[in-house]
Structures are given as C-alpha cells and as structure tokens.
N, C-alpha and C positions, 0 to 999 in steps of 0.2 A: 560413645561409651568405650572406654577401655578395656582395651584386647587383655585378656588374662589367658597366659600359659595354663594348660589344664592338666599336662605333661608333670606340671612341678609343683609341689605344694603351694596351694592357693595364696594368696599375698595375704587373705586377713590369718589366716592361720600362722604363716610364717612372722609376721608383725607380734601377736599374739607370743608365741611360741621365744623368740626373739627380745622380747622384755622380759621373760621370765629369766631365760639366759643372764641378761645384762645385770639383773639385779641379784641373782646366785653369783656373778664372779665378784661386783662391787661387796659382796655380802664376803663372800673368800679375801679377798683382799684386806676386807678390814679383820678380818677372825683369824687368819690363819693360822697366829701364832698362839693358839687355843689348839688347835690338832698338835697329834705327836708327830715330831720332823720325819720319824724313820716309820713306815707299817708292819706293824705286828702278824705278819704272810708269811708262810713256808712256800717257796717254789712250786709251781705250777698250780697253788689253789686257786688261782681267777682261771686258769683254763678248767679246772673243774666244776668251777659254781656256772661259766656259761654255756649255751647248747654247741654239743657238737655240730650244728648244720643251723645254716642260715637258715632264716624264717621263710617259709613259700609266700606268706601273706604280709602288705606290708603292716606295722604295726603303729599307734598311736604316740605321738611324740611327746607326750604325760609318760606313757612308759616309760621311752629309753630315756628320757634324763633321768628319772625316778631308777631307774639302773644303774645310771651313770654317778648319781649320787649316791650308793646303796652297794654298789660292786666295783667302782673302779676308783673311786676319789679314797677307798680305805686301802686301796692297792697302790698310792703313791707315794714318793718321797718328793716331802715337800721341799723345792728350791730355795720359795717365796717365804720360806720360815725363816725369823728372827736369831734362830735359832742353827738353822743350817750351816756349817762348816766343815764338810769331806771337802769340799773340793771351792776353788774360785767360784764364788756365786753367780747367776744370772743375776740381771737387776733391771729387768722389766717394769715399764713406768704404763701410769693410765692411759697417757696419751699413745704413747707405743700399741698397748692393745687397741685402740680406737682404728688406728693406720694399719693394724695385722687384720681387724675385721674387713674394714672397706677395702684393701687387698683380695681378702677372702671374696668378697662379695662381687668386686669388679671382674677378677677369674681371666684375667688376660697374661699373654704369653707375651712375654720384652725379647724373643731370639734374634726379631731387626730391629731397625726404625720401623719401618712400615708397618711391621705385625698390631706396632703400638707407641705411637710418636711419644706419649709423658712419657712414657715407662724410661724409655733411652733419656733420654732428654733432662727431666728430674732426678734421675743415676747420677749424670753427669753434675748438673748443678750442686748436687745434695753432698757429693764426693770432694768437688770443687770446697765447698764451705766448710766439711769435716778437714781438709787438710789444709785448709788457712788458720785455722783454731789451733792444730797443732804446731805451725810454724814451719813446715813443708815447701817445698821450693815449688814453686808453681808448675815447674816442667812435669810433673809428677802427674800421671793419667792414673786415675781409680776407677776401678772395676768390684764389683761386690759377687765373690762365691759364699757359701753357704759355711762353714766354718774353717780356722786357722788352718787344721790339715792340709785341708783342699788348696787351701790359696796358698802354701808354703809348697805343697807341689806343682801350681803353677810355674813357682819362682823357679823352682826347680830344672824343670822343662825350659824355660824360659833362656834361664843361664846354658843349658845344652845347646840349645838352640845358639845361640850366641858363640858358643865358641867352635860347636863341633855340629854346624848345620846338617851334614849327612845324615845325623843320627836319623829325621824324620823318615830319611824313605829307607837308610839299611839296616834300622835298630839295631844298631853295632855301638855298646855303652863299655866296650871291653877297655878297662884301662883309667875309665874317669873316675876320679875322686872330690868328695864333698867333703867338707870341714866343719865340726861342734864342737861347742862346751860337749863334756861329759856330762853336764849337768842340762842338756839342750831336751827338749819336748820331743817324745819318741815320734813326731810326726815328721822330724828329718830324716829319720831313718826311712819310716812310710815310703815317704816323696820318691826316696831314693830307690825303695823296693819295686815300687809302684812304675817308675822311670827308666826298668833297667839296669840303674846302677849297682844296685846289689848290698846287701848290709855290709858285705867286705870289706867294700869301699868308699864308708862311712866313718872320717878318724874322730876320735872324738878327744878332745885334746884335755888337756886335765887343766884342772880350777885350782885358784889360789886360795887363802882364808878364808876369803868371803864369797867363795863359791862363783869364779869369774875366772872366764877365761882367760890363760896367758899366753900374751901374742908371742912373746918369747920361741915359746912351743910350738907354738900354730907355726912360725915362719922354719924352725927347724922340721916340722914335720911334712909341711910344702916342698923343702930342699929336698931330704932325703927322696921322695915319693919320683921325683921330678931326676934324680940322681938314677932310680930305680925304673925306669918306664912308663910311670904313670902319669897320666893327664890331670892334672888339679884342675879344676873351673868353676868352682862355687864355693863360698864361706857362707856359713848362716851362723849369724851373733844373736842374743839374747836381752831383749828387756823385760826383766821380770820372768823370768824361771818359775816354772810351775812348782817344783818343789821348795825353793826357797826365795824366792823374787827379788836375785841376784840379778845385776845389769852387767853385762860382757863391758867389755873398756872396745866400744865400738869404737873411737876415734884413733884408738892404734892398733885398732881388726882391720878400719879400714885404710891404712896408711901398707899395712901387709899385704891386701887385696891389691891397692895400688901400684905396689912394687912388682906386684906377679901378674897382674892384668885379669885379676879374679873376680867374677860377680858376686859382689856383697848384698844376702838377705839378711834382713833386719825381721825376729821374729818377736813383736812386741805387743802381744793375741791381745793380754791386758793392761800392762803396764804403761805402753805406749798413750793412751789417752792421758793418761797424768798430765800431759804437757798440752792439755786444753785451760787448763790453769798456768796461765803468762809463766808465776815463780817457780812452777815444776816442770817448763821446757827441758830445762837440762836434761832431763831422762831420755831425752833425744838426739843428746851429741853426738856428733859424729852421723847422724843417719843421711844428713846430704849428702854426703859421700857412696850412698848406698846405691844397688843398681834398682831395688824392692824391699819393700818392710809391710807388714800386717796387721793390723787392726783388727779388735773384734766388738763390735758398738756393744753386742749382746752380752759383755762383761761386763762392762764399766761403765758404759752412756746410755743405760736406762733405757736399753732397744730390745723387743720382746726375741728371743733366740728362733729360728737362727740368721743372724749376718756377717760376712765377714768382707772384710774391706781389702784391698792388694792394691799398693800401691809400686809404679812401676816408671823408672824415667826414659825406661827403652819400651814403650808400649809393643813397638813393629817385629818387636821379637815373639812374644805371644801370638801375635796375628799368624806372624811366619809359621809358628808349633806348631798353631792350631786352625787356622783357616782350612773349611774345605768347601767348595760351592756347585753341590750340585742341581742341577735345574728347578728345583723347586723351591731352591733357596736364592736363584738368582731376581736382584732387583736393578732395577735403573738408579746408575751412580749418582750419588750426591755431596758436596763436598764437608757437607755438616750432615749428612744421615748417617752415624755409626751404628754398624751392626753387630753390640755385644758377644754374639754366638759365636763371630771368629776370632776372640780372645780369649776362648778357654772351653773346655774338654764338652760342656753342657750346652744342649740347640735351646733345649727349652727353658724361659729364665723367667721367676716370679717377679712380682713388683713391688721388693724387699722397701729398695730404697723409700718406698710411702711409710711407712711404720719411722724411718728415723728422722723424714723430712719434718712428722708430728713434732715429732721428740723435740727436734731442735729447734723450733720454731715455738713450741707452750714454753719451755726452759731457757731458751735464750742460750747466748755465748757466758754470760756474768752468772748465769742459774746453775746451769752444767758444771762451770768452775768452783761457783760455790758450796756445789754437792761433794763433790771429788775433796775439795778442801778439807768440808768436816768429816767425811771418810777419812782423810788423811790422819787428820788431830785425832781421830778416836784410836787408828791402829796404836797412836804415838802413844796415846794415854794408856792403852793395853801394854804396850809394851814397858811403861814404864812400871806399871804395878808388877806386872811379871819379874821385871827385874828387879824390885825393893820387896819380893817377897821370898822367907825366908827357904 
C-alpha cells in the first residue's frame, strides 16, 4: 500500500483541488480579454478587505480559491490582456505554464550538480539551443538569473572583475567608469549602484535621430575620462530600448570597446530574440564582439516570467566575482559537474530552465520564428496605419 504523507494535503484532495485549478487558468486564458486590463482599486483596499492575522486554524481549499477568485484576481493588472500596453508584455505560453508547474511541484534546488544533476545539466543544454537559434558563437556559456537587471549586474561585476580583480577583497570601485545610451534601461545605472560604482560614474552618452548611441561620443568621452584619472572598463549597448526600441550601432560600440580594451555588454532583455528568426539576425550585429549580452525568454519567447538568460564568453570571470566555498558547499571535483551557484550572487537556484525547455520543444525553432514573424507584420501594419492617419 502506498505511503501517504499525512503532514501534507492528502494526494486525493490535492488531485481534486488541482483540476479545479487547471481548468480556472485554461478558463483565464481563454476569457481574459473579457476582464478590464487595469482594476478599478484605490491603494491599500485588498489590505483591508483581508484579516489582519493569519488564520490559527487551517482553512478549506474551496475557500481560499473562492478568495482568490473574489479578492485578488479583481486586484490585478491583467499582462495576459489583448489589450495590455504600459509596458513590453509578458508572453507566457501553455506549455510554459505546464514546465512553471512541474517546477513547482518537483521543489528542487539547482545550487550544484549534485544538489540536482537535470537541473544543471538541462540549464546548460536548454541555453546551448536558445543561443544557436540566435546565431551566437558557441564559445558563449549561459547561465539563467531571474530578470535583465540582475543579469546586467552580473555583467557588471563581471567586467570589474576583469580588469580591476582587487575590487573583490578591497571594494575599492573609486575611479571606474561604465558607458550608456542615454536612452539605456535605468538597470545600468542599478548594476553600477549595486556594484559600487556609483551613479557618478555612469556616462550616458547621447543618441542620434533615432535614438542610438553615438560611438563618435562614447570614444570622446573614454578619452577625456582616461585624460582625467578615470578607469573606463565597461560599455553596455542596447537592443531595443525600452522607451523606444532603438538599437545602439553595436558594431562600431564594439570596435571602440576594442580600441580601449573595454568589456562590451550587449543588453537586448527583448529585442534580442528577434534574431530567432534567420531574416532578423541582424538585430544582433556586432554582439560577437561582445564580452556578455542578455536575454529575457519571459518577453518575447513565450516563457512564463521570470527568466533571464546572460550570456558570457569569459564565463571564469563570474566564477572569479563570485565563487565562495565554504564547507558545506564543498563537493568532489568533476570535470562536467558545474556548480551554477559560483557564477552569480544567488546559492539557491530554481529549475527555471524546465518551463522554457517546454517552450521550445511544443513550438519548435520554425514555430518560435514564426510567432515572432507575425509579431513583427502586425507592429509594421500598426505602424503603417498610424502613419497614413491624419
């Protein structure tokens, strides 16, 4: 007879409880765009419609969805709406949520190999096939943090690391300078606050017409910095601009980077998958050249939020930042066991990469490109009427 946990909601209940779920989200999925995008809430009204103190007893799980549906699904702003436009959408797919539950369910921690051999293992594979789609050089190690910020302050660190390896034991960040569009995602700034570097020492170089940075600038404003005492060691270029999805002239960002021997991040959160579709690689030029560039599946490739991808061709510099091993994390070397956890600030890591290995595997290479494609023709078609109207 089978051992049943008695600790944890009993398996028929949870079965039970569990369909009902699955057939309210299929139910949301197809309706959504029947609710209104934005809720009709004044601030703080769900803290007042719920109790101030946890229940002593537990309570029946009829309830708290009957809750859940009744008090907190009138308190959202819908993503998943047709309708939705503040900001770059999510674009979470079926098969995404399927791999975000059995994640859920499995409850395993990726911080080694050992902890959880797929979890590594499928990371790597799953990264390996996201950055041949894009047409990425092979050399290129992927590692998946939780969104663009975080992996852009990777990069960050990472380029520190690289040129001015002391920083890690004297945090001494006095003097370095990072390089943007003006028109770059305030999470360069972040990286750089976050990092020591200081907003000070954030230049952010100014955009041409079309909202792109001019290497022109950037190479004069390295000179002067460099004339002046300062340490330059990082450039971050831009695919797709959040405010206007402007592409920096990477190929002569990174010919400057070149010149001065600067770590080029490529931050291309959404933009950058375009170039899973063969004819819109070009969005990518220039990024071989790059030392790290970003990804984020949970914009553009149908992967439920949050994932984010960092891709890097100096992996050993992250390890360097951020390796630390004390006994409880020590394992017996192996020369294919990678232990995620010493490339980046976080020990304890989910097992994202199942939700996009879904993805790309129900959609295919030809599915993904094809989605992305008619994404593309519809902006074109919007923007055509916009512009023949009067």
């Amino acid at each position: 007879m089978p051992r049943v946990n008695t600790l944890d909601m009993p398996p028929e209940e949870f079965r039970k409880a569990a369909h009902e779920v699955v057939d309210w989200i299929a139910d949301y999925l197809s309706d959504v765009g029947t609710l209104p995008v934005l809720p009709a809430v004044e601030p703080g009204e769900l803290i007042d419609l719920l109790p101030s103190s946890a229940p002593e007893q537990g309570e029946p799980m009829e309830t708290i969805f009957r809750d859940f549906q009744k008090l907190i699904v009138p308190g959202l702003t819908h993503w998943n709406h047709p309708r939705f436009m503040g900001y770059f959408s999510i674009s979470g797919s079926g098969p995404g949520i399927l791999g975000e539950m059995l994640a859920a369910a499995l409850n395993v921690n990726g911080m080694l190999w050992k902890t959880s051999p797929a979890v590594t293992e499928l990371e790597q594979v799953t990264l390996s096939w996201l950055r041949q789609w894009m047409g990425l050089p092979a050399e290129f190690f992927g590692i998946i943090y939780d969104t663009a910020s975080v992996s852009t302050l990777h990069a960050i660190v990472a380029a520190r690391e690289f040129h001015f390896p002391e920083a890690r034991q004297i945090g001494d960040s006095r003097g370095l300078t990072v390089y943007c569009s003006e028109r770059a995602h305030s999470s360069v700034e972040k990286g750089a606050m976050t990092a020591g570097i200081g907003q000070e020492n954030v230049r952010k170089i100014a955009v041409d017409d079309a909202y792109r940075m001019k290497p022109d600038l950037l190479e004069r404003q390295i000179e002067q910095d460099i004339r002046q005492g300062y340490k330059p060691f990082c450039i971050v270029a831009t695919v797709g601009t959040t405010s206007t999805t402007s592409i920096d002239p990477v190929p002569e960002i990174a010919a400057v980077a070149e010149r001065f021997k600067l770590w080029l991040h490529i931050d291309a959160a959404y933009g950058g998958v375009a170039a899973v579709a063969p004819e819109l690689r070009h969005v990518l030029n220039g990024a071989q050249a790059a030392q790290s560039l970003v990804v984020n599946p949970h914009k553009w490739l149908f992967t439920p939020v949050d994932i984010s991808v960092l891709y890097t061709s100096k992996p050993e510099m992250l390890r360097k930042a951020f390796a630390l091993t004390p006994a409880y994390l020590e394992t017996q070397g192996h020369p294919r066991a990678l232990n995620y956890s010493e490339y980046g600030l976080q020990l304890g890591r989910r097992f994202r990469a199942l939700k996009l290995w879904f993805v790309m595997r129900y959609f295919g290479h030809e599915g993904i490109a094809e989605r992305i494609r008619i994404h593309v023709r519809m902006a074109q078609e919007l923007a055509q009427k916009i512009s023949e109207h009067p």
